[in-house]
N, C-alpha and C positions, 0 to 999 in steps of 0.2 A: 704517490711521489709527484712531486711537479716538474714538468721538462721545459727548458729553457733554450733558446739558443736568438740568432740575435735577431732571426722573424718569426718566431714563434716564442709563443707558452701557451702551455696546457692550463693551466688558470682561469684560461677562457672557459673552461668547461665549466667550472664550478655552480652549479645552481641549476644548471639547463632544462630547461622544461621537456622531456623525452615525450613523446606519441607514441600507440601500440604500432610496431612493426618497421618505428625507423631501424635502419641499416647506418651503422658504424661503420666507415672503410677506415682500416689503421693497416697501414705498408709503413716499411722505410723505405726513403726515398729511390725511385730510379727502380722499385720493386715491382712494377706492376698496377701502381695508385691508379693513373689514368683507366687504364685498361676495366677494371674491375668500374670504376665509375661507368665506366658506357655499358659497361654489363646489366651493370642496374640501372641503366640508362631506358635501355632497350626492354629490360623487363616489366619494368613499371610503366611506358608508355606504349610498351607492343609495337610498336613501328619504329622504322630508323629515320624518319623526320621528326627532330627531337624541337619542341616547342622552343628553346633557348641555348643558347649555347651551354654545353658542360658545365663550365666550372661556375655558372647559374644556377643551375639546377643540382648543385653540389658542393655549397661553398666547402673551403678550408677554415674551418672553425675555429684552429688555434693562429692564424697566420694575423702576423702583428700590422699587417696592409691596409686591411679591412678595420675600422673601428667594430669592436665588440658586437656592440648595440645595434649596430645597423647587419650587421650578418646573422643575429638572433632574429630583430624583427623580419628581416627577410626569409627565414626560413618558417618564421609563424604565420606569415602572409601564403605559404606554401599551401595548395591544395590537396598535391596530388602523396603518395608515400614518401618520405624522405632517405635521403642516402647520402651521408655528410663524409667528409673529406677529413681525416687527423692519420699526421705521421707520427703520434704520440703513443706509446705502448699502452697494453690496456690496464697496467698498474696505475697510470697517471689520468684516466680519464673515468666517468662515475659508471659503472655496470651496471644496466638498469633491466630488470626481468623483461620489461616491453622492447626491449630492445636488440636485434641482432649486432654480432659483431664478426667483420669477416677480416681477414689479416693475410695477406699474400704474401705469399714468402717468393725468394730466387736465389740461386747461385750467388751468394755472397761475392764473388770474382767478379762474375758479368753484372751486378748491383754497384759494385766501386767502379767497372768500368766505363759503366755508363753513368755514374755519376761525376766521374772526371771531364769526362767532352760535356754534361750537362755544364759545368762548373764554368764552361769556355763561352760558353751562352748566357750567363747571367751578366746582365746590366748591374752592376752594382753601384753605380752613380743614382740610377734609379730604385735601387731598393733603399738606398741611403737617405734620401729626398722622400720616400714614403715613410719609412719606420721614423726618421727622425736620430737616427745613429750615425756614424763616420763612415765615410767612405772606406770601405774594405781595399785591404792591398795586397789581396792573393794575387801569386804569381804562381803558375804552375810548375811544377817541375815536368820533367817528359815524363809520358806514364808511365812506363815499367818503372821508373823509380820511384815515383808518388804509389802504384800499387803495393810495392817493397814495403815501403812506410806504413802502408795503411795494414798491412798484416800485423806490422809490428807493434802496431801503438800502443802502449798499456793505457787506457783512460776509463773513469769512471761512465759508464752508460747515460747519466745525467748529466754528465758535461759534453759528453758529442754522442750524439745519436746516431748518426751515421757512421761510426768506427764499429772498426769488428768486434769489438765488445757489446756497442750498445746494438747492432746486428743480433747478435745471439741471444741478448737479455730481451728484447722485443719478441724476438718469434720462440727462446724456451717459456718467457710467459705464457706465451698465446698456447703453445704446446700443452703448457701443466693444463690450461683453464680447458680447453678443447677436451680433453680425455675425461671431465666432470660435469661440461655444462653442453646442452642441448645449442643454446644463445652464441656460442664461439664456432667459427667454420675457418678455418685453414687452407686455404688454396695454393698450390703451386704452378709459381711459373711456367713451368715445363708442361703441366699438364694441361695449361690455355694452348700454349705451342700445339703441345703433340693433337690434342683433338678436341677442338674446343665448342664444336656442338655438344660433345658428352658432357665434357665439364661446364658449359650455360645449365644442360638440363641439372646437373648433379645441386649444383649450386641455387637454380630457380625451386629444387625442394623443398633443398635446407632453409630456405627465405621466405618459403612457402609463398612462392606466385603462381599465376593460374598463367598458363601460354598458349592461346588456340594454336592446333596442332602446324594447320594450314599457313602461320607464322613467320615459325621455326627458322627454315631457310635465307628467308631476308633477315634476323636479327641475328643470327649468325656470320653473315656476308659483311652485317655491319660494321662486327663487332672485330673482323679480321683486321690486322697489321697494316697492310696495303690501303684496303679502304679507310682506315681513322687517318692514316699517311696524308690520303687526300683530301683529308677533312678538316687539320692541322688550325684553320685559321677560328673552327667553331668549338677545336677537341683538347688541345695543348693547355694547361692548365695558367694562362696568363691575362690574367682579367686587368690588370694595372699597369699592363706593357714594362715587365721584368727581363722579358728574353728579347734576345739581339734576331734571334731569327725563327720564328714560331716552328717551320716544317722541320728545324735541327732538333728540335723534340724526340720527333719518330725516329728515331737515327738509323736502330738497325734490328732489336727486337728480336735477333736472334741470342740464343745462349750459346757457351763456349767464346768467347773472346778472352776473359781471365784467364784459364786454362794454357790460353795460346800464348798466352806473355811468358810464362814460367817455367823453366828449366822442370826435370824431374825431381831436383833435390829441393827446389825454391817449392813446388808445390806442396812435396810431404814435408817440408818445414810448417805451410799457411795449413795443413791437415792435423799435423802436430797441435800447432795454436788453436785451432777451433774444439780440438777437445778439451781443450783447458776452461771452455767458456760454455758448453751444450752439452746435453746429454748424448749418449751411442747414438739411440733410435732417432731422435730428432735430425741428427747428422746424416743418417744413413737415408733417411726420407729428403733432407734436403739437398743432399749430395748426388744424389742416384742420377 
């Protein structure tokens, strides 16, 4: 399938020349993308002085900013392993056996939450003047009622990605493919949270990197909330000056703010609707 929206296509992908052991990161937005890039940030160069800024050493491969050609040749100019950036599900982009693919998942709630205040941070005069599109005339609603909405929306997963449809179509793909292929890893948000030396080591397995042990510590410290906080101006994913204010990135990183919007009935309403769109077990792993 090919995903579309008005700075992205997955289209970019088509042809792509893969390497043994690149890393595919595919999140929906606001799900943990960054986070997971410093991951394998950290893994691939073992230290937390990272040769380039992030979103360098990781472009967004479908992002319509960037011309094609010059984001392909940039990553063929790459030395070191690769670990590329797509908020594109993995039905839209090519599976390749050399290839890992890792897809973080989060509370759908604190996913739209924090994609509302991102939404307040985009320069759209500036993405307008890159893509070459009109100036967008989003105006927010207050959140709690833009989250109302966004529970509610019935839309096809190919025409917004980021609605809770195409939420659940992303990560119950990655779920079917996960439970068959060795190549797909599933991460959740919560378990960077709750303990996230466990989940670097769990993860630097499955990716299969090698971490002197003696390491550990400092790519951990790195890799924490607070410290990429402070690192905002090398971490935040804005290579073309899209955000009005790079540090309102990190915002807050914790989970439960969704939850905290919604009455008891409004929630097992947005509970109601997610079964219509995922499997039990998937809901129950990404709910928990």
């Amino acid at each position: 399938m090919r995903y579309r929206s008005e700075d992205e296509d997955s289209g970019r992908w088509d042809g792509f020349p893969f390497r043994d052991g690149d890393v595919v990161i595919s999140t929906r937005s606001k799900s943990g993308t960054t986070w997971m890039q410093m991951i394998c940030a950290l893994l691939v160069f073992r230290t937390a002085e990272l040769p380039a800024k992030l979103s360098t050493l990781s472009p967004w491969l479908d992002w319509l900013v960037t011309p094609r050609d010059e984001v392909w040749a940039a990553l063929a100019d790459q030395q070191h392993r690769r670990f590329i950036k797509t908020h594109t599900p993995l039905d839209g982009i090519p599976i390749d056996a050399r290839a890992h693919y890792v897809v973080v998942a989060r509370h759908p709630l604190d996913m739209a939450v924090s994609m509302f205040h991102q939404s307040r941070n985009l320069d759209r005069a500036r993405i307008a003047e890159l893509t070459g599109g009109p100036v967008s005339t989003y105006q927010p609603a207050p959140i709690k009622e833009a989250l109302l909405r966004w529970i509610d929306r019935d839309v096809s997963p190919a025409e917004a990605m980021d609605s809770l449809p195409g939420v659940m179509w992303h990560l119950s793909d990655a779920w079917q493919r996960a439970a068959s292929s060795d190549n797909v890893l599933l991460v959740h948000y919560a378990d960077l949270s709750a303990d996230l030396d466990a989940e670097m080591r769990r993860i630097a397995e499955r990716l299969r990197f090698e971490v002197p042990e003696e390491v550990w510590p400092s790519l951990v410290d790195a890799a924490g909330f607070a410290r990429m906080r402070d690192r905002a101006a090398d971490l935040a994913p804005d290579p073309a000056g899209v955000l009005k204010d790079p540090n309102a990135f990190f915002r807050r990183g914790a989970s439960g703010s969704g939850r905290e919007l919604l009455t008891d009935e409004e929630f097992a309403h947005y509970l109601d609707r997610t079964s219509e769109l995922a499997p039990p077990d998937l809901l129950a792993w990404l709910h928990r």
